[in-house]
C-alpha positions in Angstrom: 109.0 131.2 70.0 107.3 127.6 71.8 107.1 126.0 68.1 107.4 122.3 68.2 111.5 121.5 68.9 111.8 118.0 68.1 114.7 119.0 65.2 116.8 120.1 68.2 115.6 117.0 70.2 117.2 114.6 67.1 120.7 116.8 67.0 123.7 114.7 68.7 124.5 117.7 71.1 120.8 117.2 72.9 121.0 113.4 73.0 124.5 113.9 74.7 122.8 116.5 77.4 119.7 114.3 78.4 122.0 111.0 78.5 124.7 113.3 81.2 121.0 114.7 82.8 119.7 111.3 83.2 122.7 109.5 84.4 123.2 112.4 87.1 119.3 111.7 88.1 120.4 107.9 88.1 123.8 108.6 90.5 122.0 111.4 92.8 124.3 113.9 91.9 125.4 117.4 90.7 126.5 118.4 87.1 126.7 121.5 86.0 124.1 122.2 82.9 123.7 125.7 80.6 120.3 127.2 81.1 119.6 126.7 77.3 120.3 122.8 77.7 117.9 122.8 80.8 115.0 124.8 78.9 115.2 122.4 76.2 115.7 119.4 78.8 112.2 120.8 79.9 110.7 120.9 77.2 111.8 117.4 76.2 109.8 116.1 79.1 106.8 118.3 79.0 106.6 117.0 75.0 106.0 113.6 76.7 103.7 114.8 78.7 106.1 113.7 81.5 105.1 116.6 83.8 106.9 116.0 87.1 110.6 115.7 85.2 109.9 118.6 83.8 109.2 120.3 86.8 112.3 118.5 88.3 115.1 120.0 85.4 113.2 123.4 86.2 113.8 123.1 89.7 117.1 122.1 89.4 118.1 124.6 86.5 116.7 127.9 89.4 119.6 126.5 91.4 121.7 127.2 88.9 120.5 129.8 87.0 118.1 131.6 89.9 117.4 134.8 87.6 117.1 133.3 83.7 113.7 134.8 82.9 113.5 131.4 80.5 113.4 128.8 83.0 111.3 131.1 85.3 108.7 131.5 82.2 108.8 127.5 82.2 108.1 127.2 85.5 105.1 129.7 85.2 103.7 127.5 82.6 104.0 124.7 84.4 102.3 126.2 87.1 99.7 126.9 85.3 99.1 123.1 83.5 99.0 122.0 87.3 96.2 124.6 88.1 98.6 126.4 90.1 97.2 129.4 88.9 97.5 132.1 92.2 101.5 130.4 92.4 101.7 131.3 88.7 100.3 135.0 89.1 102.9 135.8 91.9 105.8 134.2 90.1 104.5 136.9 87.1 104.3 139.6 89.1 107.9 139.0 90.3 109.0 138.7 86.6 111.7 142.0 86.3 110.1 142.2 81.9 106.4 141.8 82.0 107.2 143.1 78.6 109.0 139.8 77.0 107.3 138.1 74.1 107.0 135.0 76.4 106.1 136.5 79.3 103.4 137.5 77.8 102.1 134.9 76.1 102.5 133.1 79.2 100.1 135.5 80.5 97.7 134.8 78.0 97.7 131.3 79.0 97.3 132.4 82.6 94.0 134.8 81.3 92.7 131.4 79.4 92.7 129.2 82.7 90.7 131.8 84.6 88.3 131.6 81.9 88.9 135.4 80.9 89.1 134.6 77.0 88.2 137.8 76.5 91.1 140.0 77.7 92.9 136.8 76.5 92.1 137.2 73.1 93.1 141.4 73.3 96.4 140.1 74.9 97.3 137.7 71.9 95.9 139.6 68.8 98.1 142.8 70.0 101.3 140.6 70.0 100.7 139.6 66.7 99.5 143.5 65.3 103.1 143.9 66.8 104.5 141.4 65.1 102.7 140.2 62.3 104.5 136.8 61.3 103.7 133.1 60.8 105.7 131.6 64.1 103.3 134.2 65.9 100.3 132.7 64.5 101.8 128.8 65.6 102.6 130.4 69.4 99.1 131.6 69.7 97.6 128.5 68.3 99.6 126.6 70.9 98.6 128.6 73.5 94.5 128.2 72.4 95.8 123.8 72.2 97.3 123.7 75.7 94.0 125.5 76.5 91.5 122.7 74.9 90.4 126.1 72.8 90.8 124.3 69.4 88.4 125.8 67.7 90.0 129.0 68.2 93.5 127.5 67.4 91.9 126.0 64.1 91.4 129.9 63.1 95.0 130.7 63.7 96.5 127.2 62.3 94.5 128.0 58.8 95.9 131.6 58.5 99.1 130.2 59.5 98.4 127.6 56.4 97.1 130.1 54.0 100.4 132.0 54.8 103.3 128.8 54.8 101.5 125.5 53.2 104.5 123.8 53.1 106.3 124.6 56.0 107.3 121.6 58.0 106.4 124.1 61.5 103.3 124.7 60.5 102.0 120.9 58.8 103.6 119.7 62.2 101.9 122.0 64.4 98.2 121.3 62.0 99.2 117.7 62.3 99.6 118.1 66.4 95.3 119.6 66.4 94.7 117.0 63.9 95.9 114.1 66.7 94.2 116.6 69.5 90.9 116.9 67.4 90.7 113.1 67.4 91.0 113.4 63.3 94.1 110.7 63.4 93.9 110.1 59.4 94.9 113.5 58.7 97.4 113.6 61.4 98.9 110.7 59.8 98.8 112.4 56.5 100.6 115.2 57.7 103.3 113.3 59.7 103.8 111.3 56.4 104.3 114.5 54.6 106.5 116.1 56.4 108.7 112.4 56.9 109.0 112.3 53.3 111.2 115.5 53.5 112.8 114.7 56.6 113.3 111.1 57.4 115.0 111.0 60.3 113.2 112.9 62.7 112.2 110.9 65.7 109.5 112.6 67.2 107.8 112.6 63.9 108.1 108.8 63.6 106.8 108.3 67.0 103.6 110.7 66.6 102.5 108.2 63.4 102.9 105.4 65.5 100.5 106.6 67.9 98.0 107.7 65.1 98.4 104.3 63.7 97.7 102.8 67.4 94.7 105.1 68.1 92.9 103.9 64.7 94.0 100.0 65.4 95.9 100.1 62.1 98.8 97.7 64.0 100.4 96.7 60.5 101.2 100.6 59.9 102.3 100.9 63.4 104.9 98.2 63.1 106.3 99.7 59.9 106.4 102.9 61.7 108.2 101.4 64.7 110.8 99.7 62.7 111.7 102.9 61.4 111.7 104.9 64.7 114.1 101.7 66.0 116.5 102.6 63.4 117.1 105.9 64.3 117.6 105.3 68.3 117.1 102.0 69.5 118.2 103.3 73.2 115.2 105.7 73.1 112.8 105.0 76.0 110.0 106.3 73.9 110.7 103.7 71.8 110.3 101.2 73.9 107.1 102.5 75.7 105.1 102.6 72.3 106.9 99.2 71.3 104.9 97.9 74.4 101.5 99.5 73.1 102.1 97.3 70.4 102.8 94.5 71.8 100.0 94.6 74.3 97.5 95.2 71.8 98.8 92.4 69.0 98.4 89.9 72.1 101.7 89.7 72.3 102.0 89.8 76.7 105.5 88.5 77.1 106.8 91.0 74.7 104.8 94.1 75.8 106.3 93.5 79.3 109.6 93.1 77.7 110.1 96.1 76.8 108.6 98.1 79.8 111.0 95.9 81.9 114.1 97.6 79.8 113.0 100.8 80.4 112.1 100.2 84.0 116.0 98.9 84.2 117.0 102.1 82.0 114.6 104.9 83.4 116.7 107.9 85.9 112.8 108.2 87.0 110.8 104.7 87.5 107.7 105.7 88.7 106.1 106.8 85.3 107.2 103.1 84.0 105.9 101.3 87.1 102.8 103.0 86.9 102.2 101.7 83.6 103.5 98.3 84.5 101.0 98.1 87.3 98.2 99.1 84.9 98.8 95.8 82.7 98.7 93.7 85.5 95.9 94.9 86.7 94.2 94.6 83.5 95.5 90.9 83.2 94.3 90.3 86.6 98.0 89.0 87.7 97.4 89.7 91.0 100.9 89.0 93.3 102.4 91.3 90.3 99.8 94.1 90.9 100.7 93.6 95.0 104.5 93.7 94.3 104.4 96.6 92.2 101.9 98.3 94.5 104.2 98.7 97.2 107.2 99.4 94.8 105.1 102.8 93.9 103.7 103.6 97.5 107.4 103.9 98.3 107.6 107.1 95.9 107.8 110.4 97.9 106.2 112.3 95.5 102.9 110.3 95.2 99.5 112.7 96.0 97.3 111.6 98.3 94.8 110.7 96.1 97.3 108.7 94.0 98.0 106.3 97.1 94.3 105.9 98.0 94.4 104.2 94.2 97.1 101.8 95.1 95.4 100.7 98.5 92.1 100.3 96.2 94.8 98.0 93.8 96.1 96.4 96.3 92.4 95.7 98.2 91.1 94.4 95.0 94.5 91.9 94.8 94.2 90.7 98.4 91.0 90.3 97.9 91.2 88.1 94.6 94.0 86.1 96.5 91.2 85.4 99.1 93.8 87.5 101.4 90.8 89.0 103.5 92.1 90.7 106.4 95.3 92.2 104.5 92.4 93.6 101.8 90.4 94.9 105.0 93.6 97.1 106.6 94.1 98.2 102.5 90.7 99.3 102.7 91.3 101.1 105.9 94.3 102.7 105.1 93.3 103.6 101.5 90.2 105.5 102.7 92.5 107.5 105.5 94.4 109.3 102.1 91.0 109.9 100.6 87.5 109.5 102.2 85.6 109.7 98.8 87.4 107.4 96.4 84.8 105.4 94.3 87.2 102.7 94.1 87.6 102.1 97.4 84.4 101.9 98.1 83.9 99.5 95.1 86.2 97.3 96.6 84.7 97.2 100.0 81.3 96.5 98.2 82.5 93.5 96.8 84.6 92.6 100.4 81.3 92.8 102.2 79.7 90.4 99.6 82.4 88.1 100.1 81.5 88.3 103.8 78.2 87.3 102.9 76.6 91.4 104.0 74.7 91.9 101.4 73.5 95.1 103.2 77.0 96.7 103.4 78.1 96.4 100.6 74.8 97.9 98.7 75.5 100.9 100.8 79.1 100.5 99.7 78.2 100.6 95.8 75.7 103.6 96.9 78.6 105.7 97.7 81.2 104.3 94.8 78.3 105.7 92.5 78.2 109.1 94.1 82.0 109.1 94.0 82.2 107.6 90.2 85.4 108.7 89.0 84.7 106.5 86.1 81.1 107.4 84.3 78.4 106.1 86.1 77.7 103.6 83.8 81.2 101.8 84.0 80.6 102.1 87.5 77.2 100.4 87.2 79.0 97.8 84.8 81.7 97.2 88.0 79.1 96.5 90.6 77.0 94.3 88.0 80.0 92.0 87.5 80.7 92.0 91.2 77.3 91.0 92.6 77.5 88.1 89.4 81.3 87.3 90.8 80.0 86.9 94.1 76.6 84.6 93.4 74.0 87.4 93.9 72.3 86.8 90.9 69.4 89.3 91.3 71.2 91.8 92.2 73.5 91.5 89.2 70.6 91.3 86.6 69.2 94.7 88.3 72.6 96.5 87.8 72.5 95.1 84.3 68.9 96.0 83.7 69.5 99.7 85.1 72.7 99.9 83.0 70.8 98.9 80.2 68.2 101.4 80.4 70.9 104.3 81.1 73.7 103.2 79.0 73.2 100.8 76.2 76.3 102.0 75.1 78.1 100.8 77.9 75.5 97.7 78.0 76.5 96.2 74.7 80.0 94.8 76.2 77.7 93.4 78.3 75.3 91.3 77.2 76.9 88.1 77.8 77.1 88.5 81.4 73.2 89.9 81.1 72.7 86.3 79.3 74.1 84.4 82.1 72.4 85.4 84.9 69.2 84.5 82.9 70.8 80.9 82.1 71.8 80.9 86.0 67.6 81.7 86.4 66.9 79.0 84.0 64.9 81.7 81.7 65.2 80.2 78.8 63.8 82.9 76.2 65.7 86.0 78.2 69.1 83.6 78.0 68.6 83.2 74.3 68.1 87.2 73.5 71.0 88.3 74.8 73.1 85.3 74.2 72.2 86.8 70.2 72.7 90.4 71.3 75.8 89.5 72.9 77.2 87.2 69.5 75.9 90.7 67.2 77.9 93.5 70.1 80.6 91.7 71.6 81.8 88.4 69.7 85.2 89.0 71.4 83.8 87.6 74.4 84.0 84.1 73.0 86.8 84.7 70.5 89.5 86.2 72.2 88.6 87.2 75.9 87.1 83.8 76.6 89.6 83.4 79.3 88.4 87.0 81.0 84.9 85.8 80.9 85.5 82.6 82.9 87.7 84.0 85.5 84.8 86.9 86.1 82.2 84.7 86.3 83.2 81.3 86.5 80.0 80.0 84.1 78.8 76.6 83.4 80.0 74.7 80.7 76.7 74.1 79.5 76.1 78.0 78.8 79.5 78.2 76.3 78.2 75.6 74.7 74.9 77.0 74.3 76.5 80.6 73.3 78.8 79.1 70.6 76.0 77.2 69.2 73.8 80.4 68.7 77.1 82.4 67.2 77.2 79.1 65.2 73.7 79.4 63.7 73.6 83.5 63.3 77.2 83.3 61.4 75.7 80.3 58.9 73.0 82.3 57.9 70.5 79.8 59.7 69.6 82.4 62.2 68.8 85.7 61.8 69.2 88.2 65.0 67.1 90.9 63.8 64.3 90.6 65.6 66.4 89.8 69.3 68.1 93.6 69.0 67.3 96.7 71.0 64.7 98.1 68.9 66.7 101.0 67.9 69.2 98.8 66.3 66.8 96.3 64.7 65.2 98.8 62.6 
């Protein structure tokens, strides 16, 4: 059975196994392990969605344990969540029990990825007219989850209800395509439930917390955390969603407190310095974002597309840092590893407008918006604030005008920079409009991100002063921003 195993990831024995796993990892050497510790080292890792450890204790456990249909099983899966799917077939075929209850849900899963949900759906209802129980029903709704099927796993999770409605496996499981369904209040529900009977089960704690982060509710989340603390203050999880908190309570120096202890305690830092990176980034700290940059590039494991994202870091940094031939040789280099990263060519765009060729760099944009890897429309947004970071006025009010007209979703974060390039055109009437769509859509921009704003743009004093004044007037009462909205919202 694949039903969820954080019970046996809370039991002393497990703890022990991962600490002896991780400390091996950490010394670069051999330890012998049972093929049940591995299995459930595996699925420990996969649980976190922490893909390429899991593939590493597999890897490591054949060496040991070559023939242990388990870990081969594992390894098929695997295979399969990596798209592997011809690798998977042949290790299937080599399987000496097609007949095995995993193996053949593991097939199933195979079936679903090749988009033959027919024979799929044959394959899994005859394992359950076999054997007709409600840990059946939980394995096949998994297997629908790891799918993205959930409406079909919804069918399976309610006769599982209908069957068991209070056991913990199945409110954990119906909590797990709560989370998946994007339904976080029931989620939470459910995790609360099934805390109230058992308390000290970690995995439980540290799926609330990340309910609580996805609806914003950081007062719950903290509560949640203190408790998940309690029970393992060593556990790396821990620490990671700690961070989330942190980060989003404005709380910087914290946040990166915590991702520094488990960059110190980690067997395996390149998930951590990943995420480390990301922040940076974000905070435009650009000599961290360079430092940690060539920390990751020095990762053996790293996909080719994955460095052609650290050379488009690294570009953007150099470039920030007014480092212009070291952010020329990043783009060089990053576009070697991968010819159509939209990045990349984002980052050249805004190079060649520091090099004053316009020209260039329009082409450039051209091709990062046939390449979007983002939506178009954040792509669209990147260019807009790039021509308005660079003095190219015009050009930034037609990417804002285009973005407008194709997403006003993406538009209303917006409208500030929209306002400013009227100001910087001296159109008095255009500036006022969105300086009042941008007070109704994105306040933030003068409460909180004021700091972002200037560093994007670099704006005149005068046009803060102008902007606070309207959010002044419209907050009062004294002005009333109906009639300056996009007409569907003014209605």
């Amino acid at each position: 059975m694949r039903n969820d195993m954080s019970s046996a990831f809370d039991k002393p024995e497990f703890k022990q196994t991962l600490r002896q796993y991780e400390e091996m990892i950490r010394e670069n050497r051999k330890a012998y392990f049972e093929s049940e510790e591995l299995t459930l080292l595996a699925e420990y890792y996969a649980g976190r969605n922490d893909v390429f450890n899991s593939e590493k204790v597999i890897e490591y456990g054949l060496e040991l344990h070559p023939d242990n249909l388990d870990l081969l099983v594992f390894k098929g899966r695997n295979l399969i969540l990596s798209g592997k799917l011809k690798e998977a077939e042949w290790l299937i075929a080599s399987l000496p029990d097609s007949s095995d209850y995993e193996v053949q849900l593991m097939k199933a899963e195979l079936l679903l990825a090749k988009g033959e949900s027919e024979e799929a759906q044959t394959l899994l209802e005859g394992l359950f007219q076999e054997n007709p129980e409600t840990d059946v029903m939980l394995d096949i709704a998994q297997v629908y989850m790891d799918a993205q099927e959930l409406h079909t796993a919804a069918r399976w999770l309610k006769k599982a209800y209908r069957e068991k409605p209070d056991s913990p496996d199945v409110l954990e499981m119906l909590a797990s395509y709560y989370f998946s369904s994007g339904d976080m209040e029931k989620a939470a529900s459910l995790y609360n439930r099934i805390l109230d009977e058992n308390p000290y089960n970690l995995d439980l704690w540290q799926n609330l917390i990340k309910c609580y982060i996805r609806t914003m509710n950081m007062e719950k989340a903290m509560e949640a955390m203190d408790f998940a603390m309690a029970i393992d203050d060593r556990d790396l999880t821990n620490w990671e969603l700690k961070s989330h908190c942190m980060f989003i309570n404005g709380q910087t120096e914290e946040g990166f407190r915590c991702l520094k202890h488990i960059e110190e305690e980690a067997a395996d830092k390149t998930y951590i310095q990943s995420l480390i990176l990301m922040h940076h980034f974000m905070l435009q700290d650009f000599p961290q974002v360079l430092e940690y940059c060539d920390l990751l590039l020095q990762t053996p494991s790293l996909r080719k597309e994955e460095i052609a994202d650290l050379y488009h870091k690294r570009a953007l940094a150099n470039l920030h840092l007014q480092r212009m031939e070291e952010c020329r040789k990043d783009l060089e280099t990053g576009f070697s590893y991968d010819a159509c990263h939209s990045g990349l060519y984002l980052a050249q765009g805004e190079y060649f407008l520091q090099q004053l060729r316009l020209e260039d760099a329009q082409l450039a944009f051209q091709k990062a918006l046939q390449y979007a890897y983002y939506s178009e429309g954040e792509t669209l947004e990147i260019i807009g604030i790039a021509y308005l970071r660079s003095n190219y006025i015009l050009e930034a009010l037609d990417s804002f005008l285009e973005l407008e007209r194709q997403f006003p979703e993406i538009m209303q974060r917006n409208y500030y920079f929209m306002a400013y390039c009227y100001f910087l055109l001296q159109q008095p009437q255009e500036t006022f409009t969105y300086l009042v769509r941008g007070t109704v859509y994105c306040p933030e921009v003068l409460d909180e991100n004021e700091r972002v704003f200037v560093e994007q743009t670099m704006p005149d004093p005068e046009f803060f002063t102008l902007a606070n004044d309207i959010a002044r007037q419209i907050q009062s009462g004294e002005l009333d921003p109906s009639p300056y909205l996009p007409k569907e919202s003014g209605k």
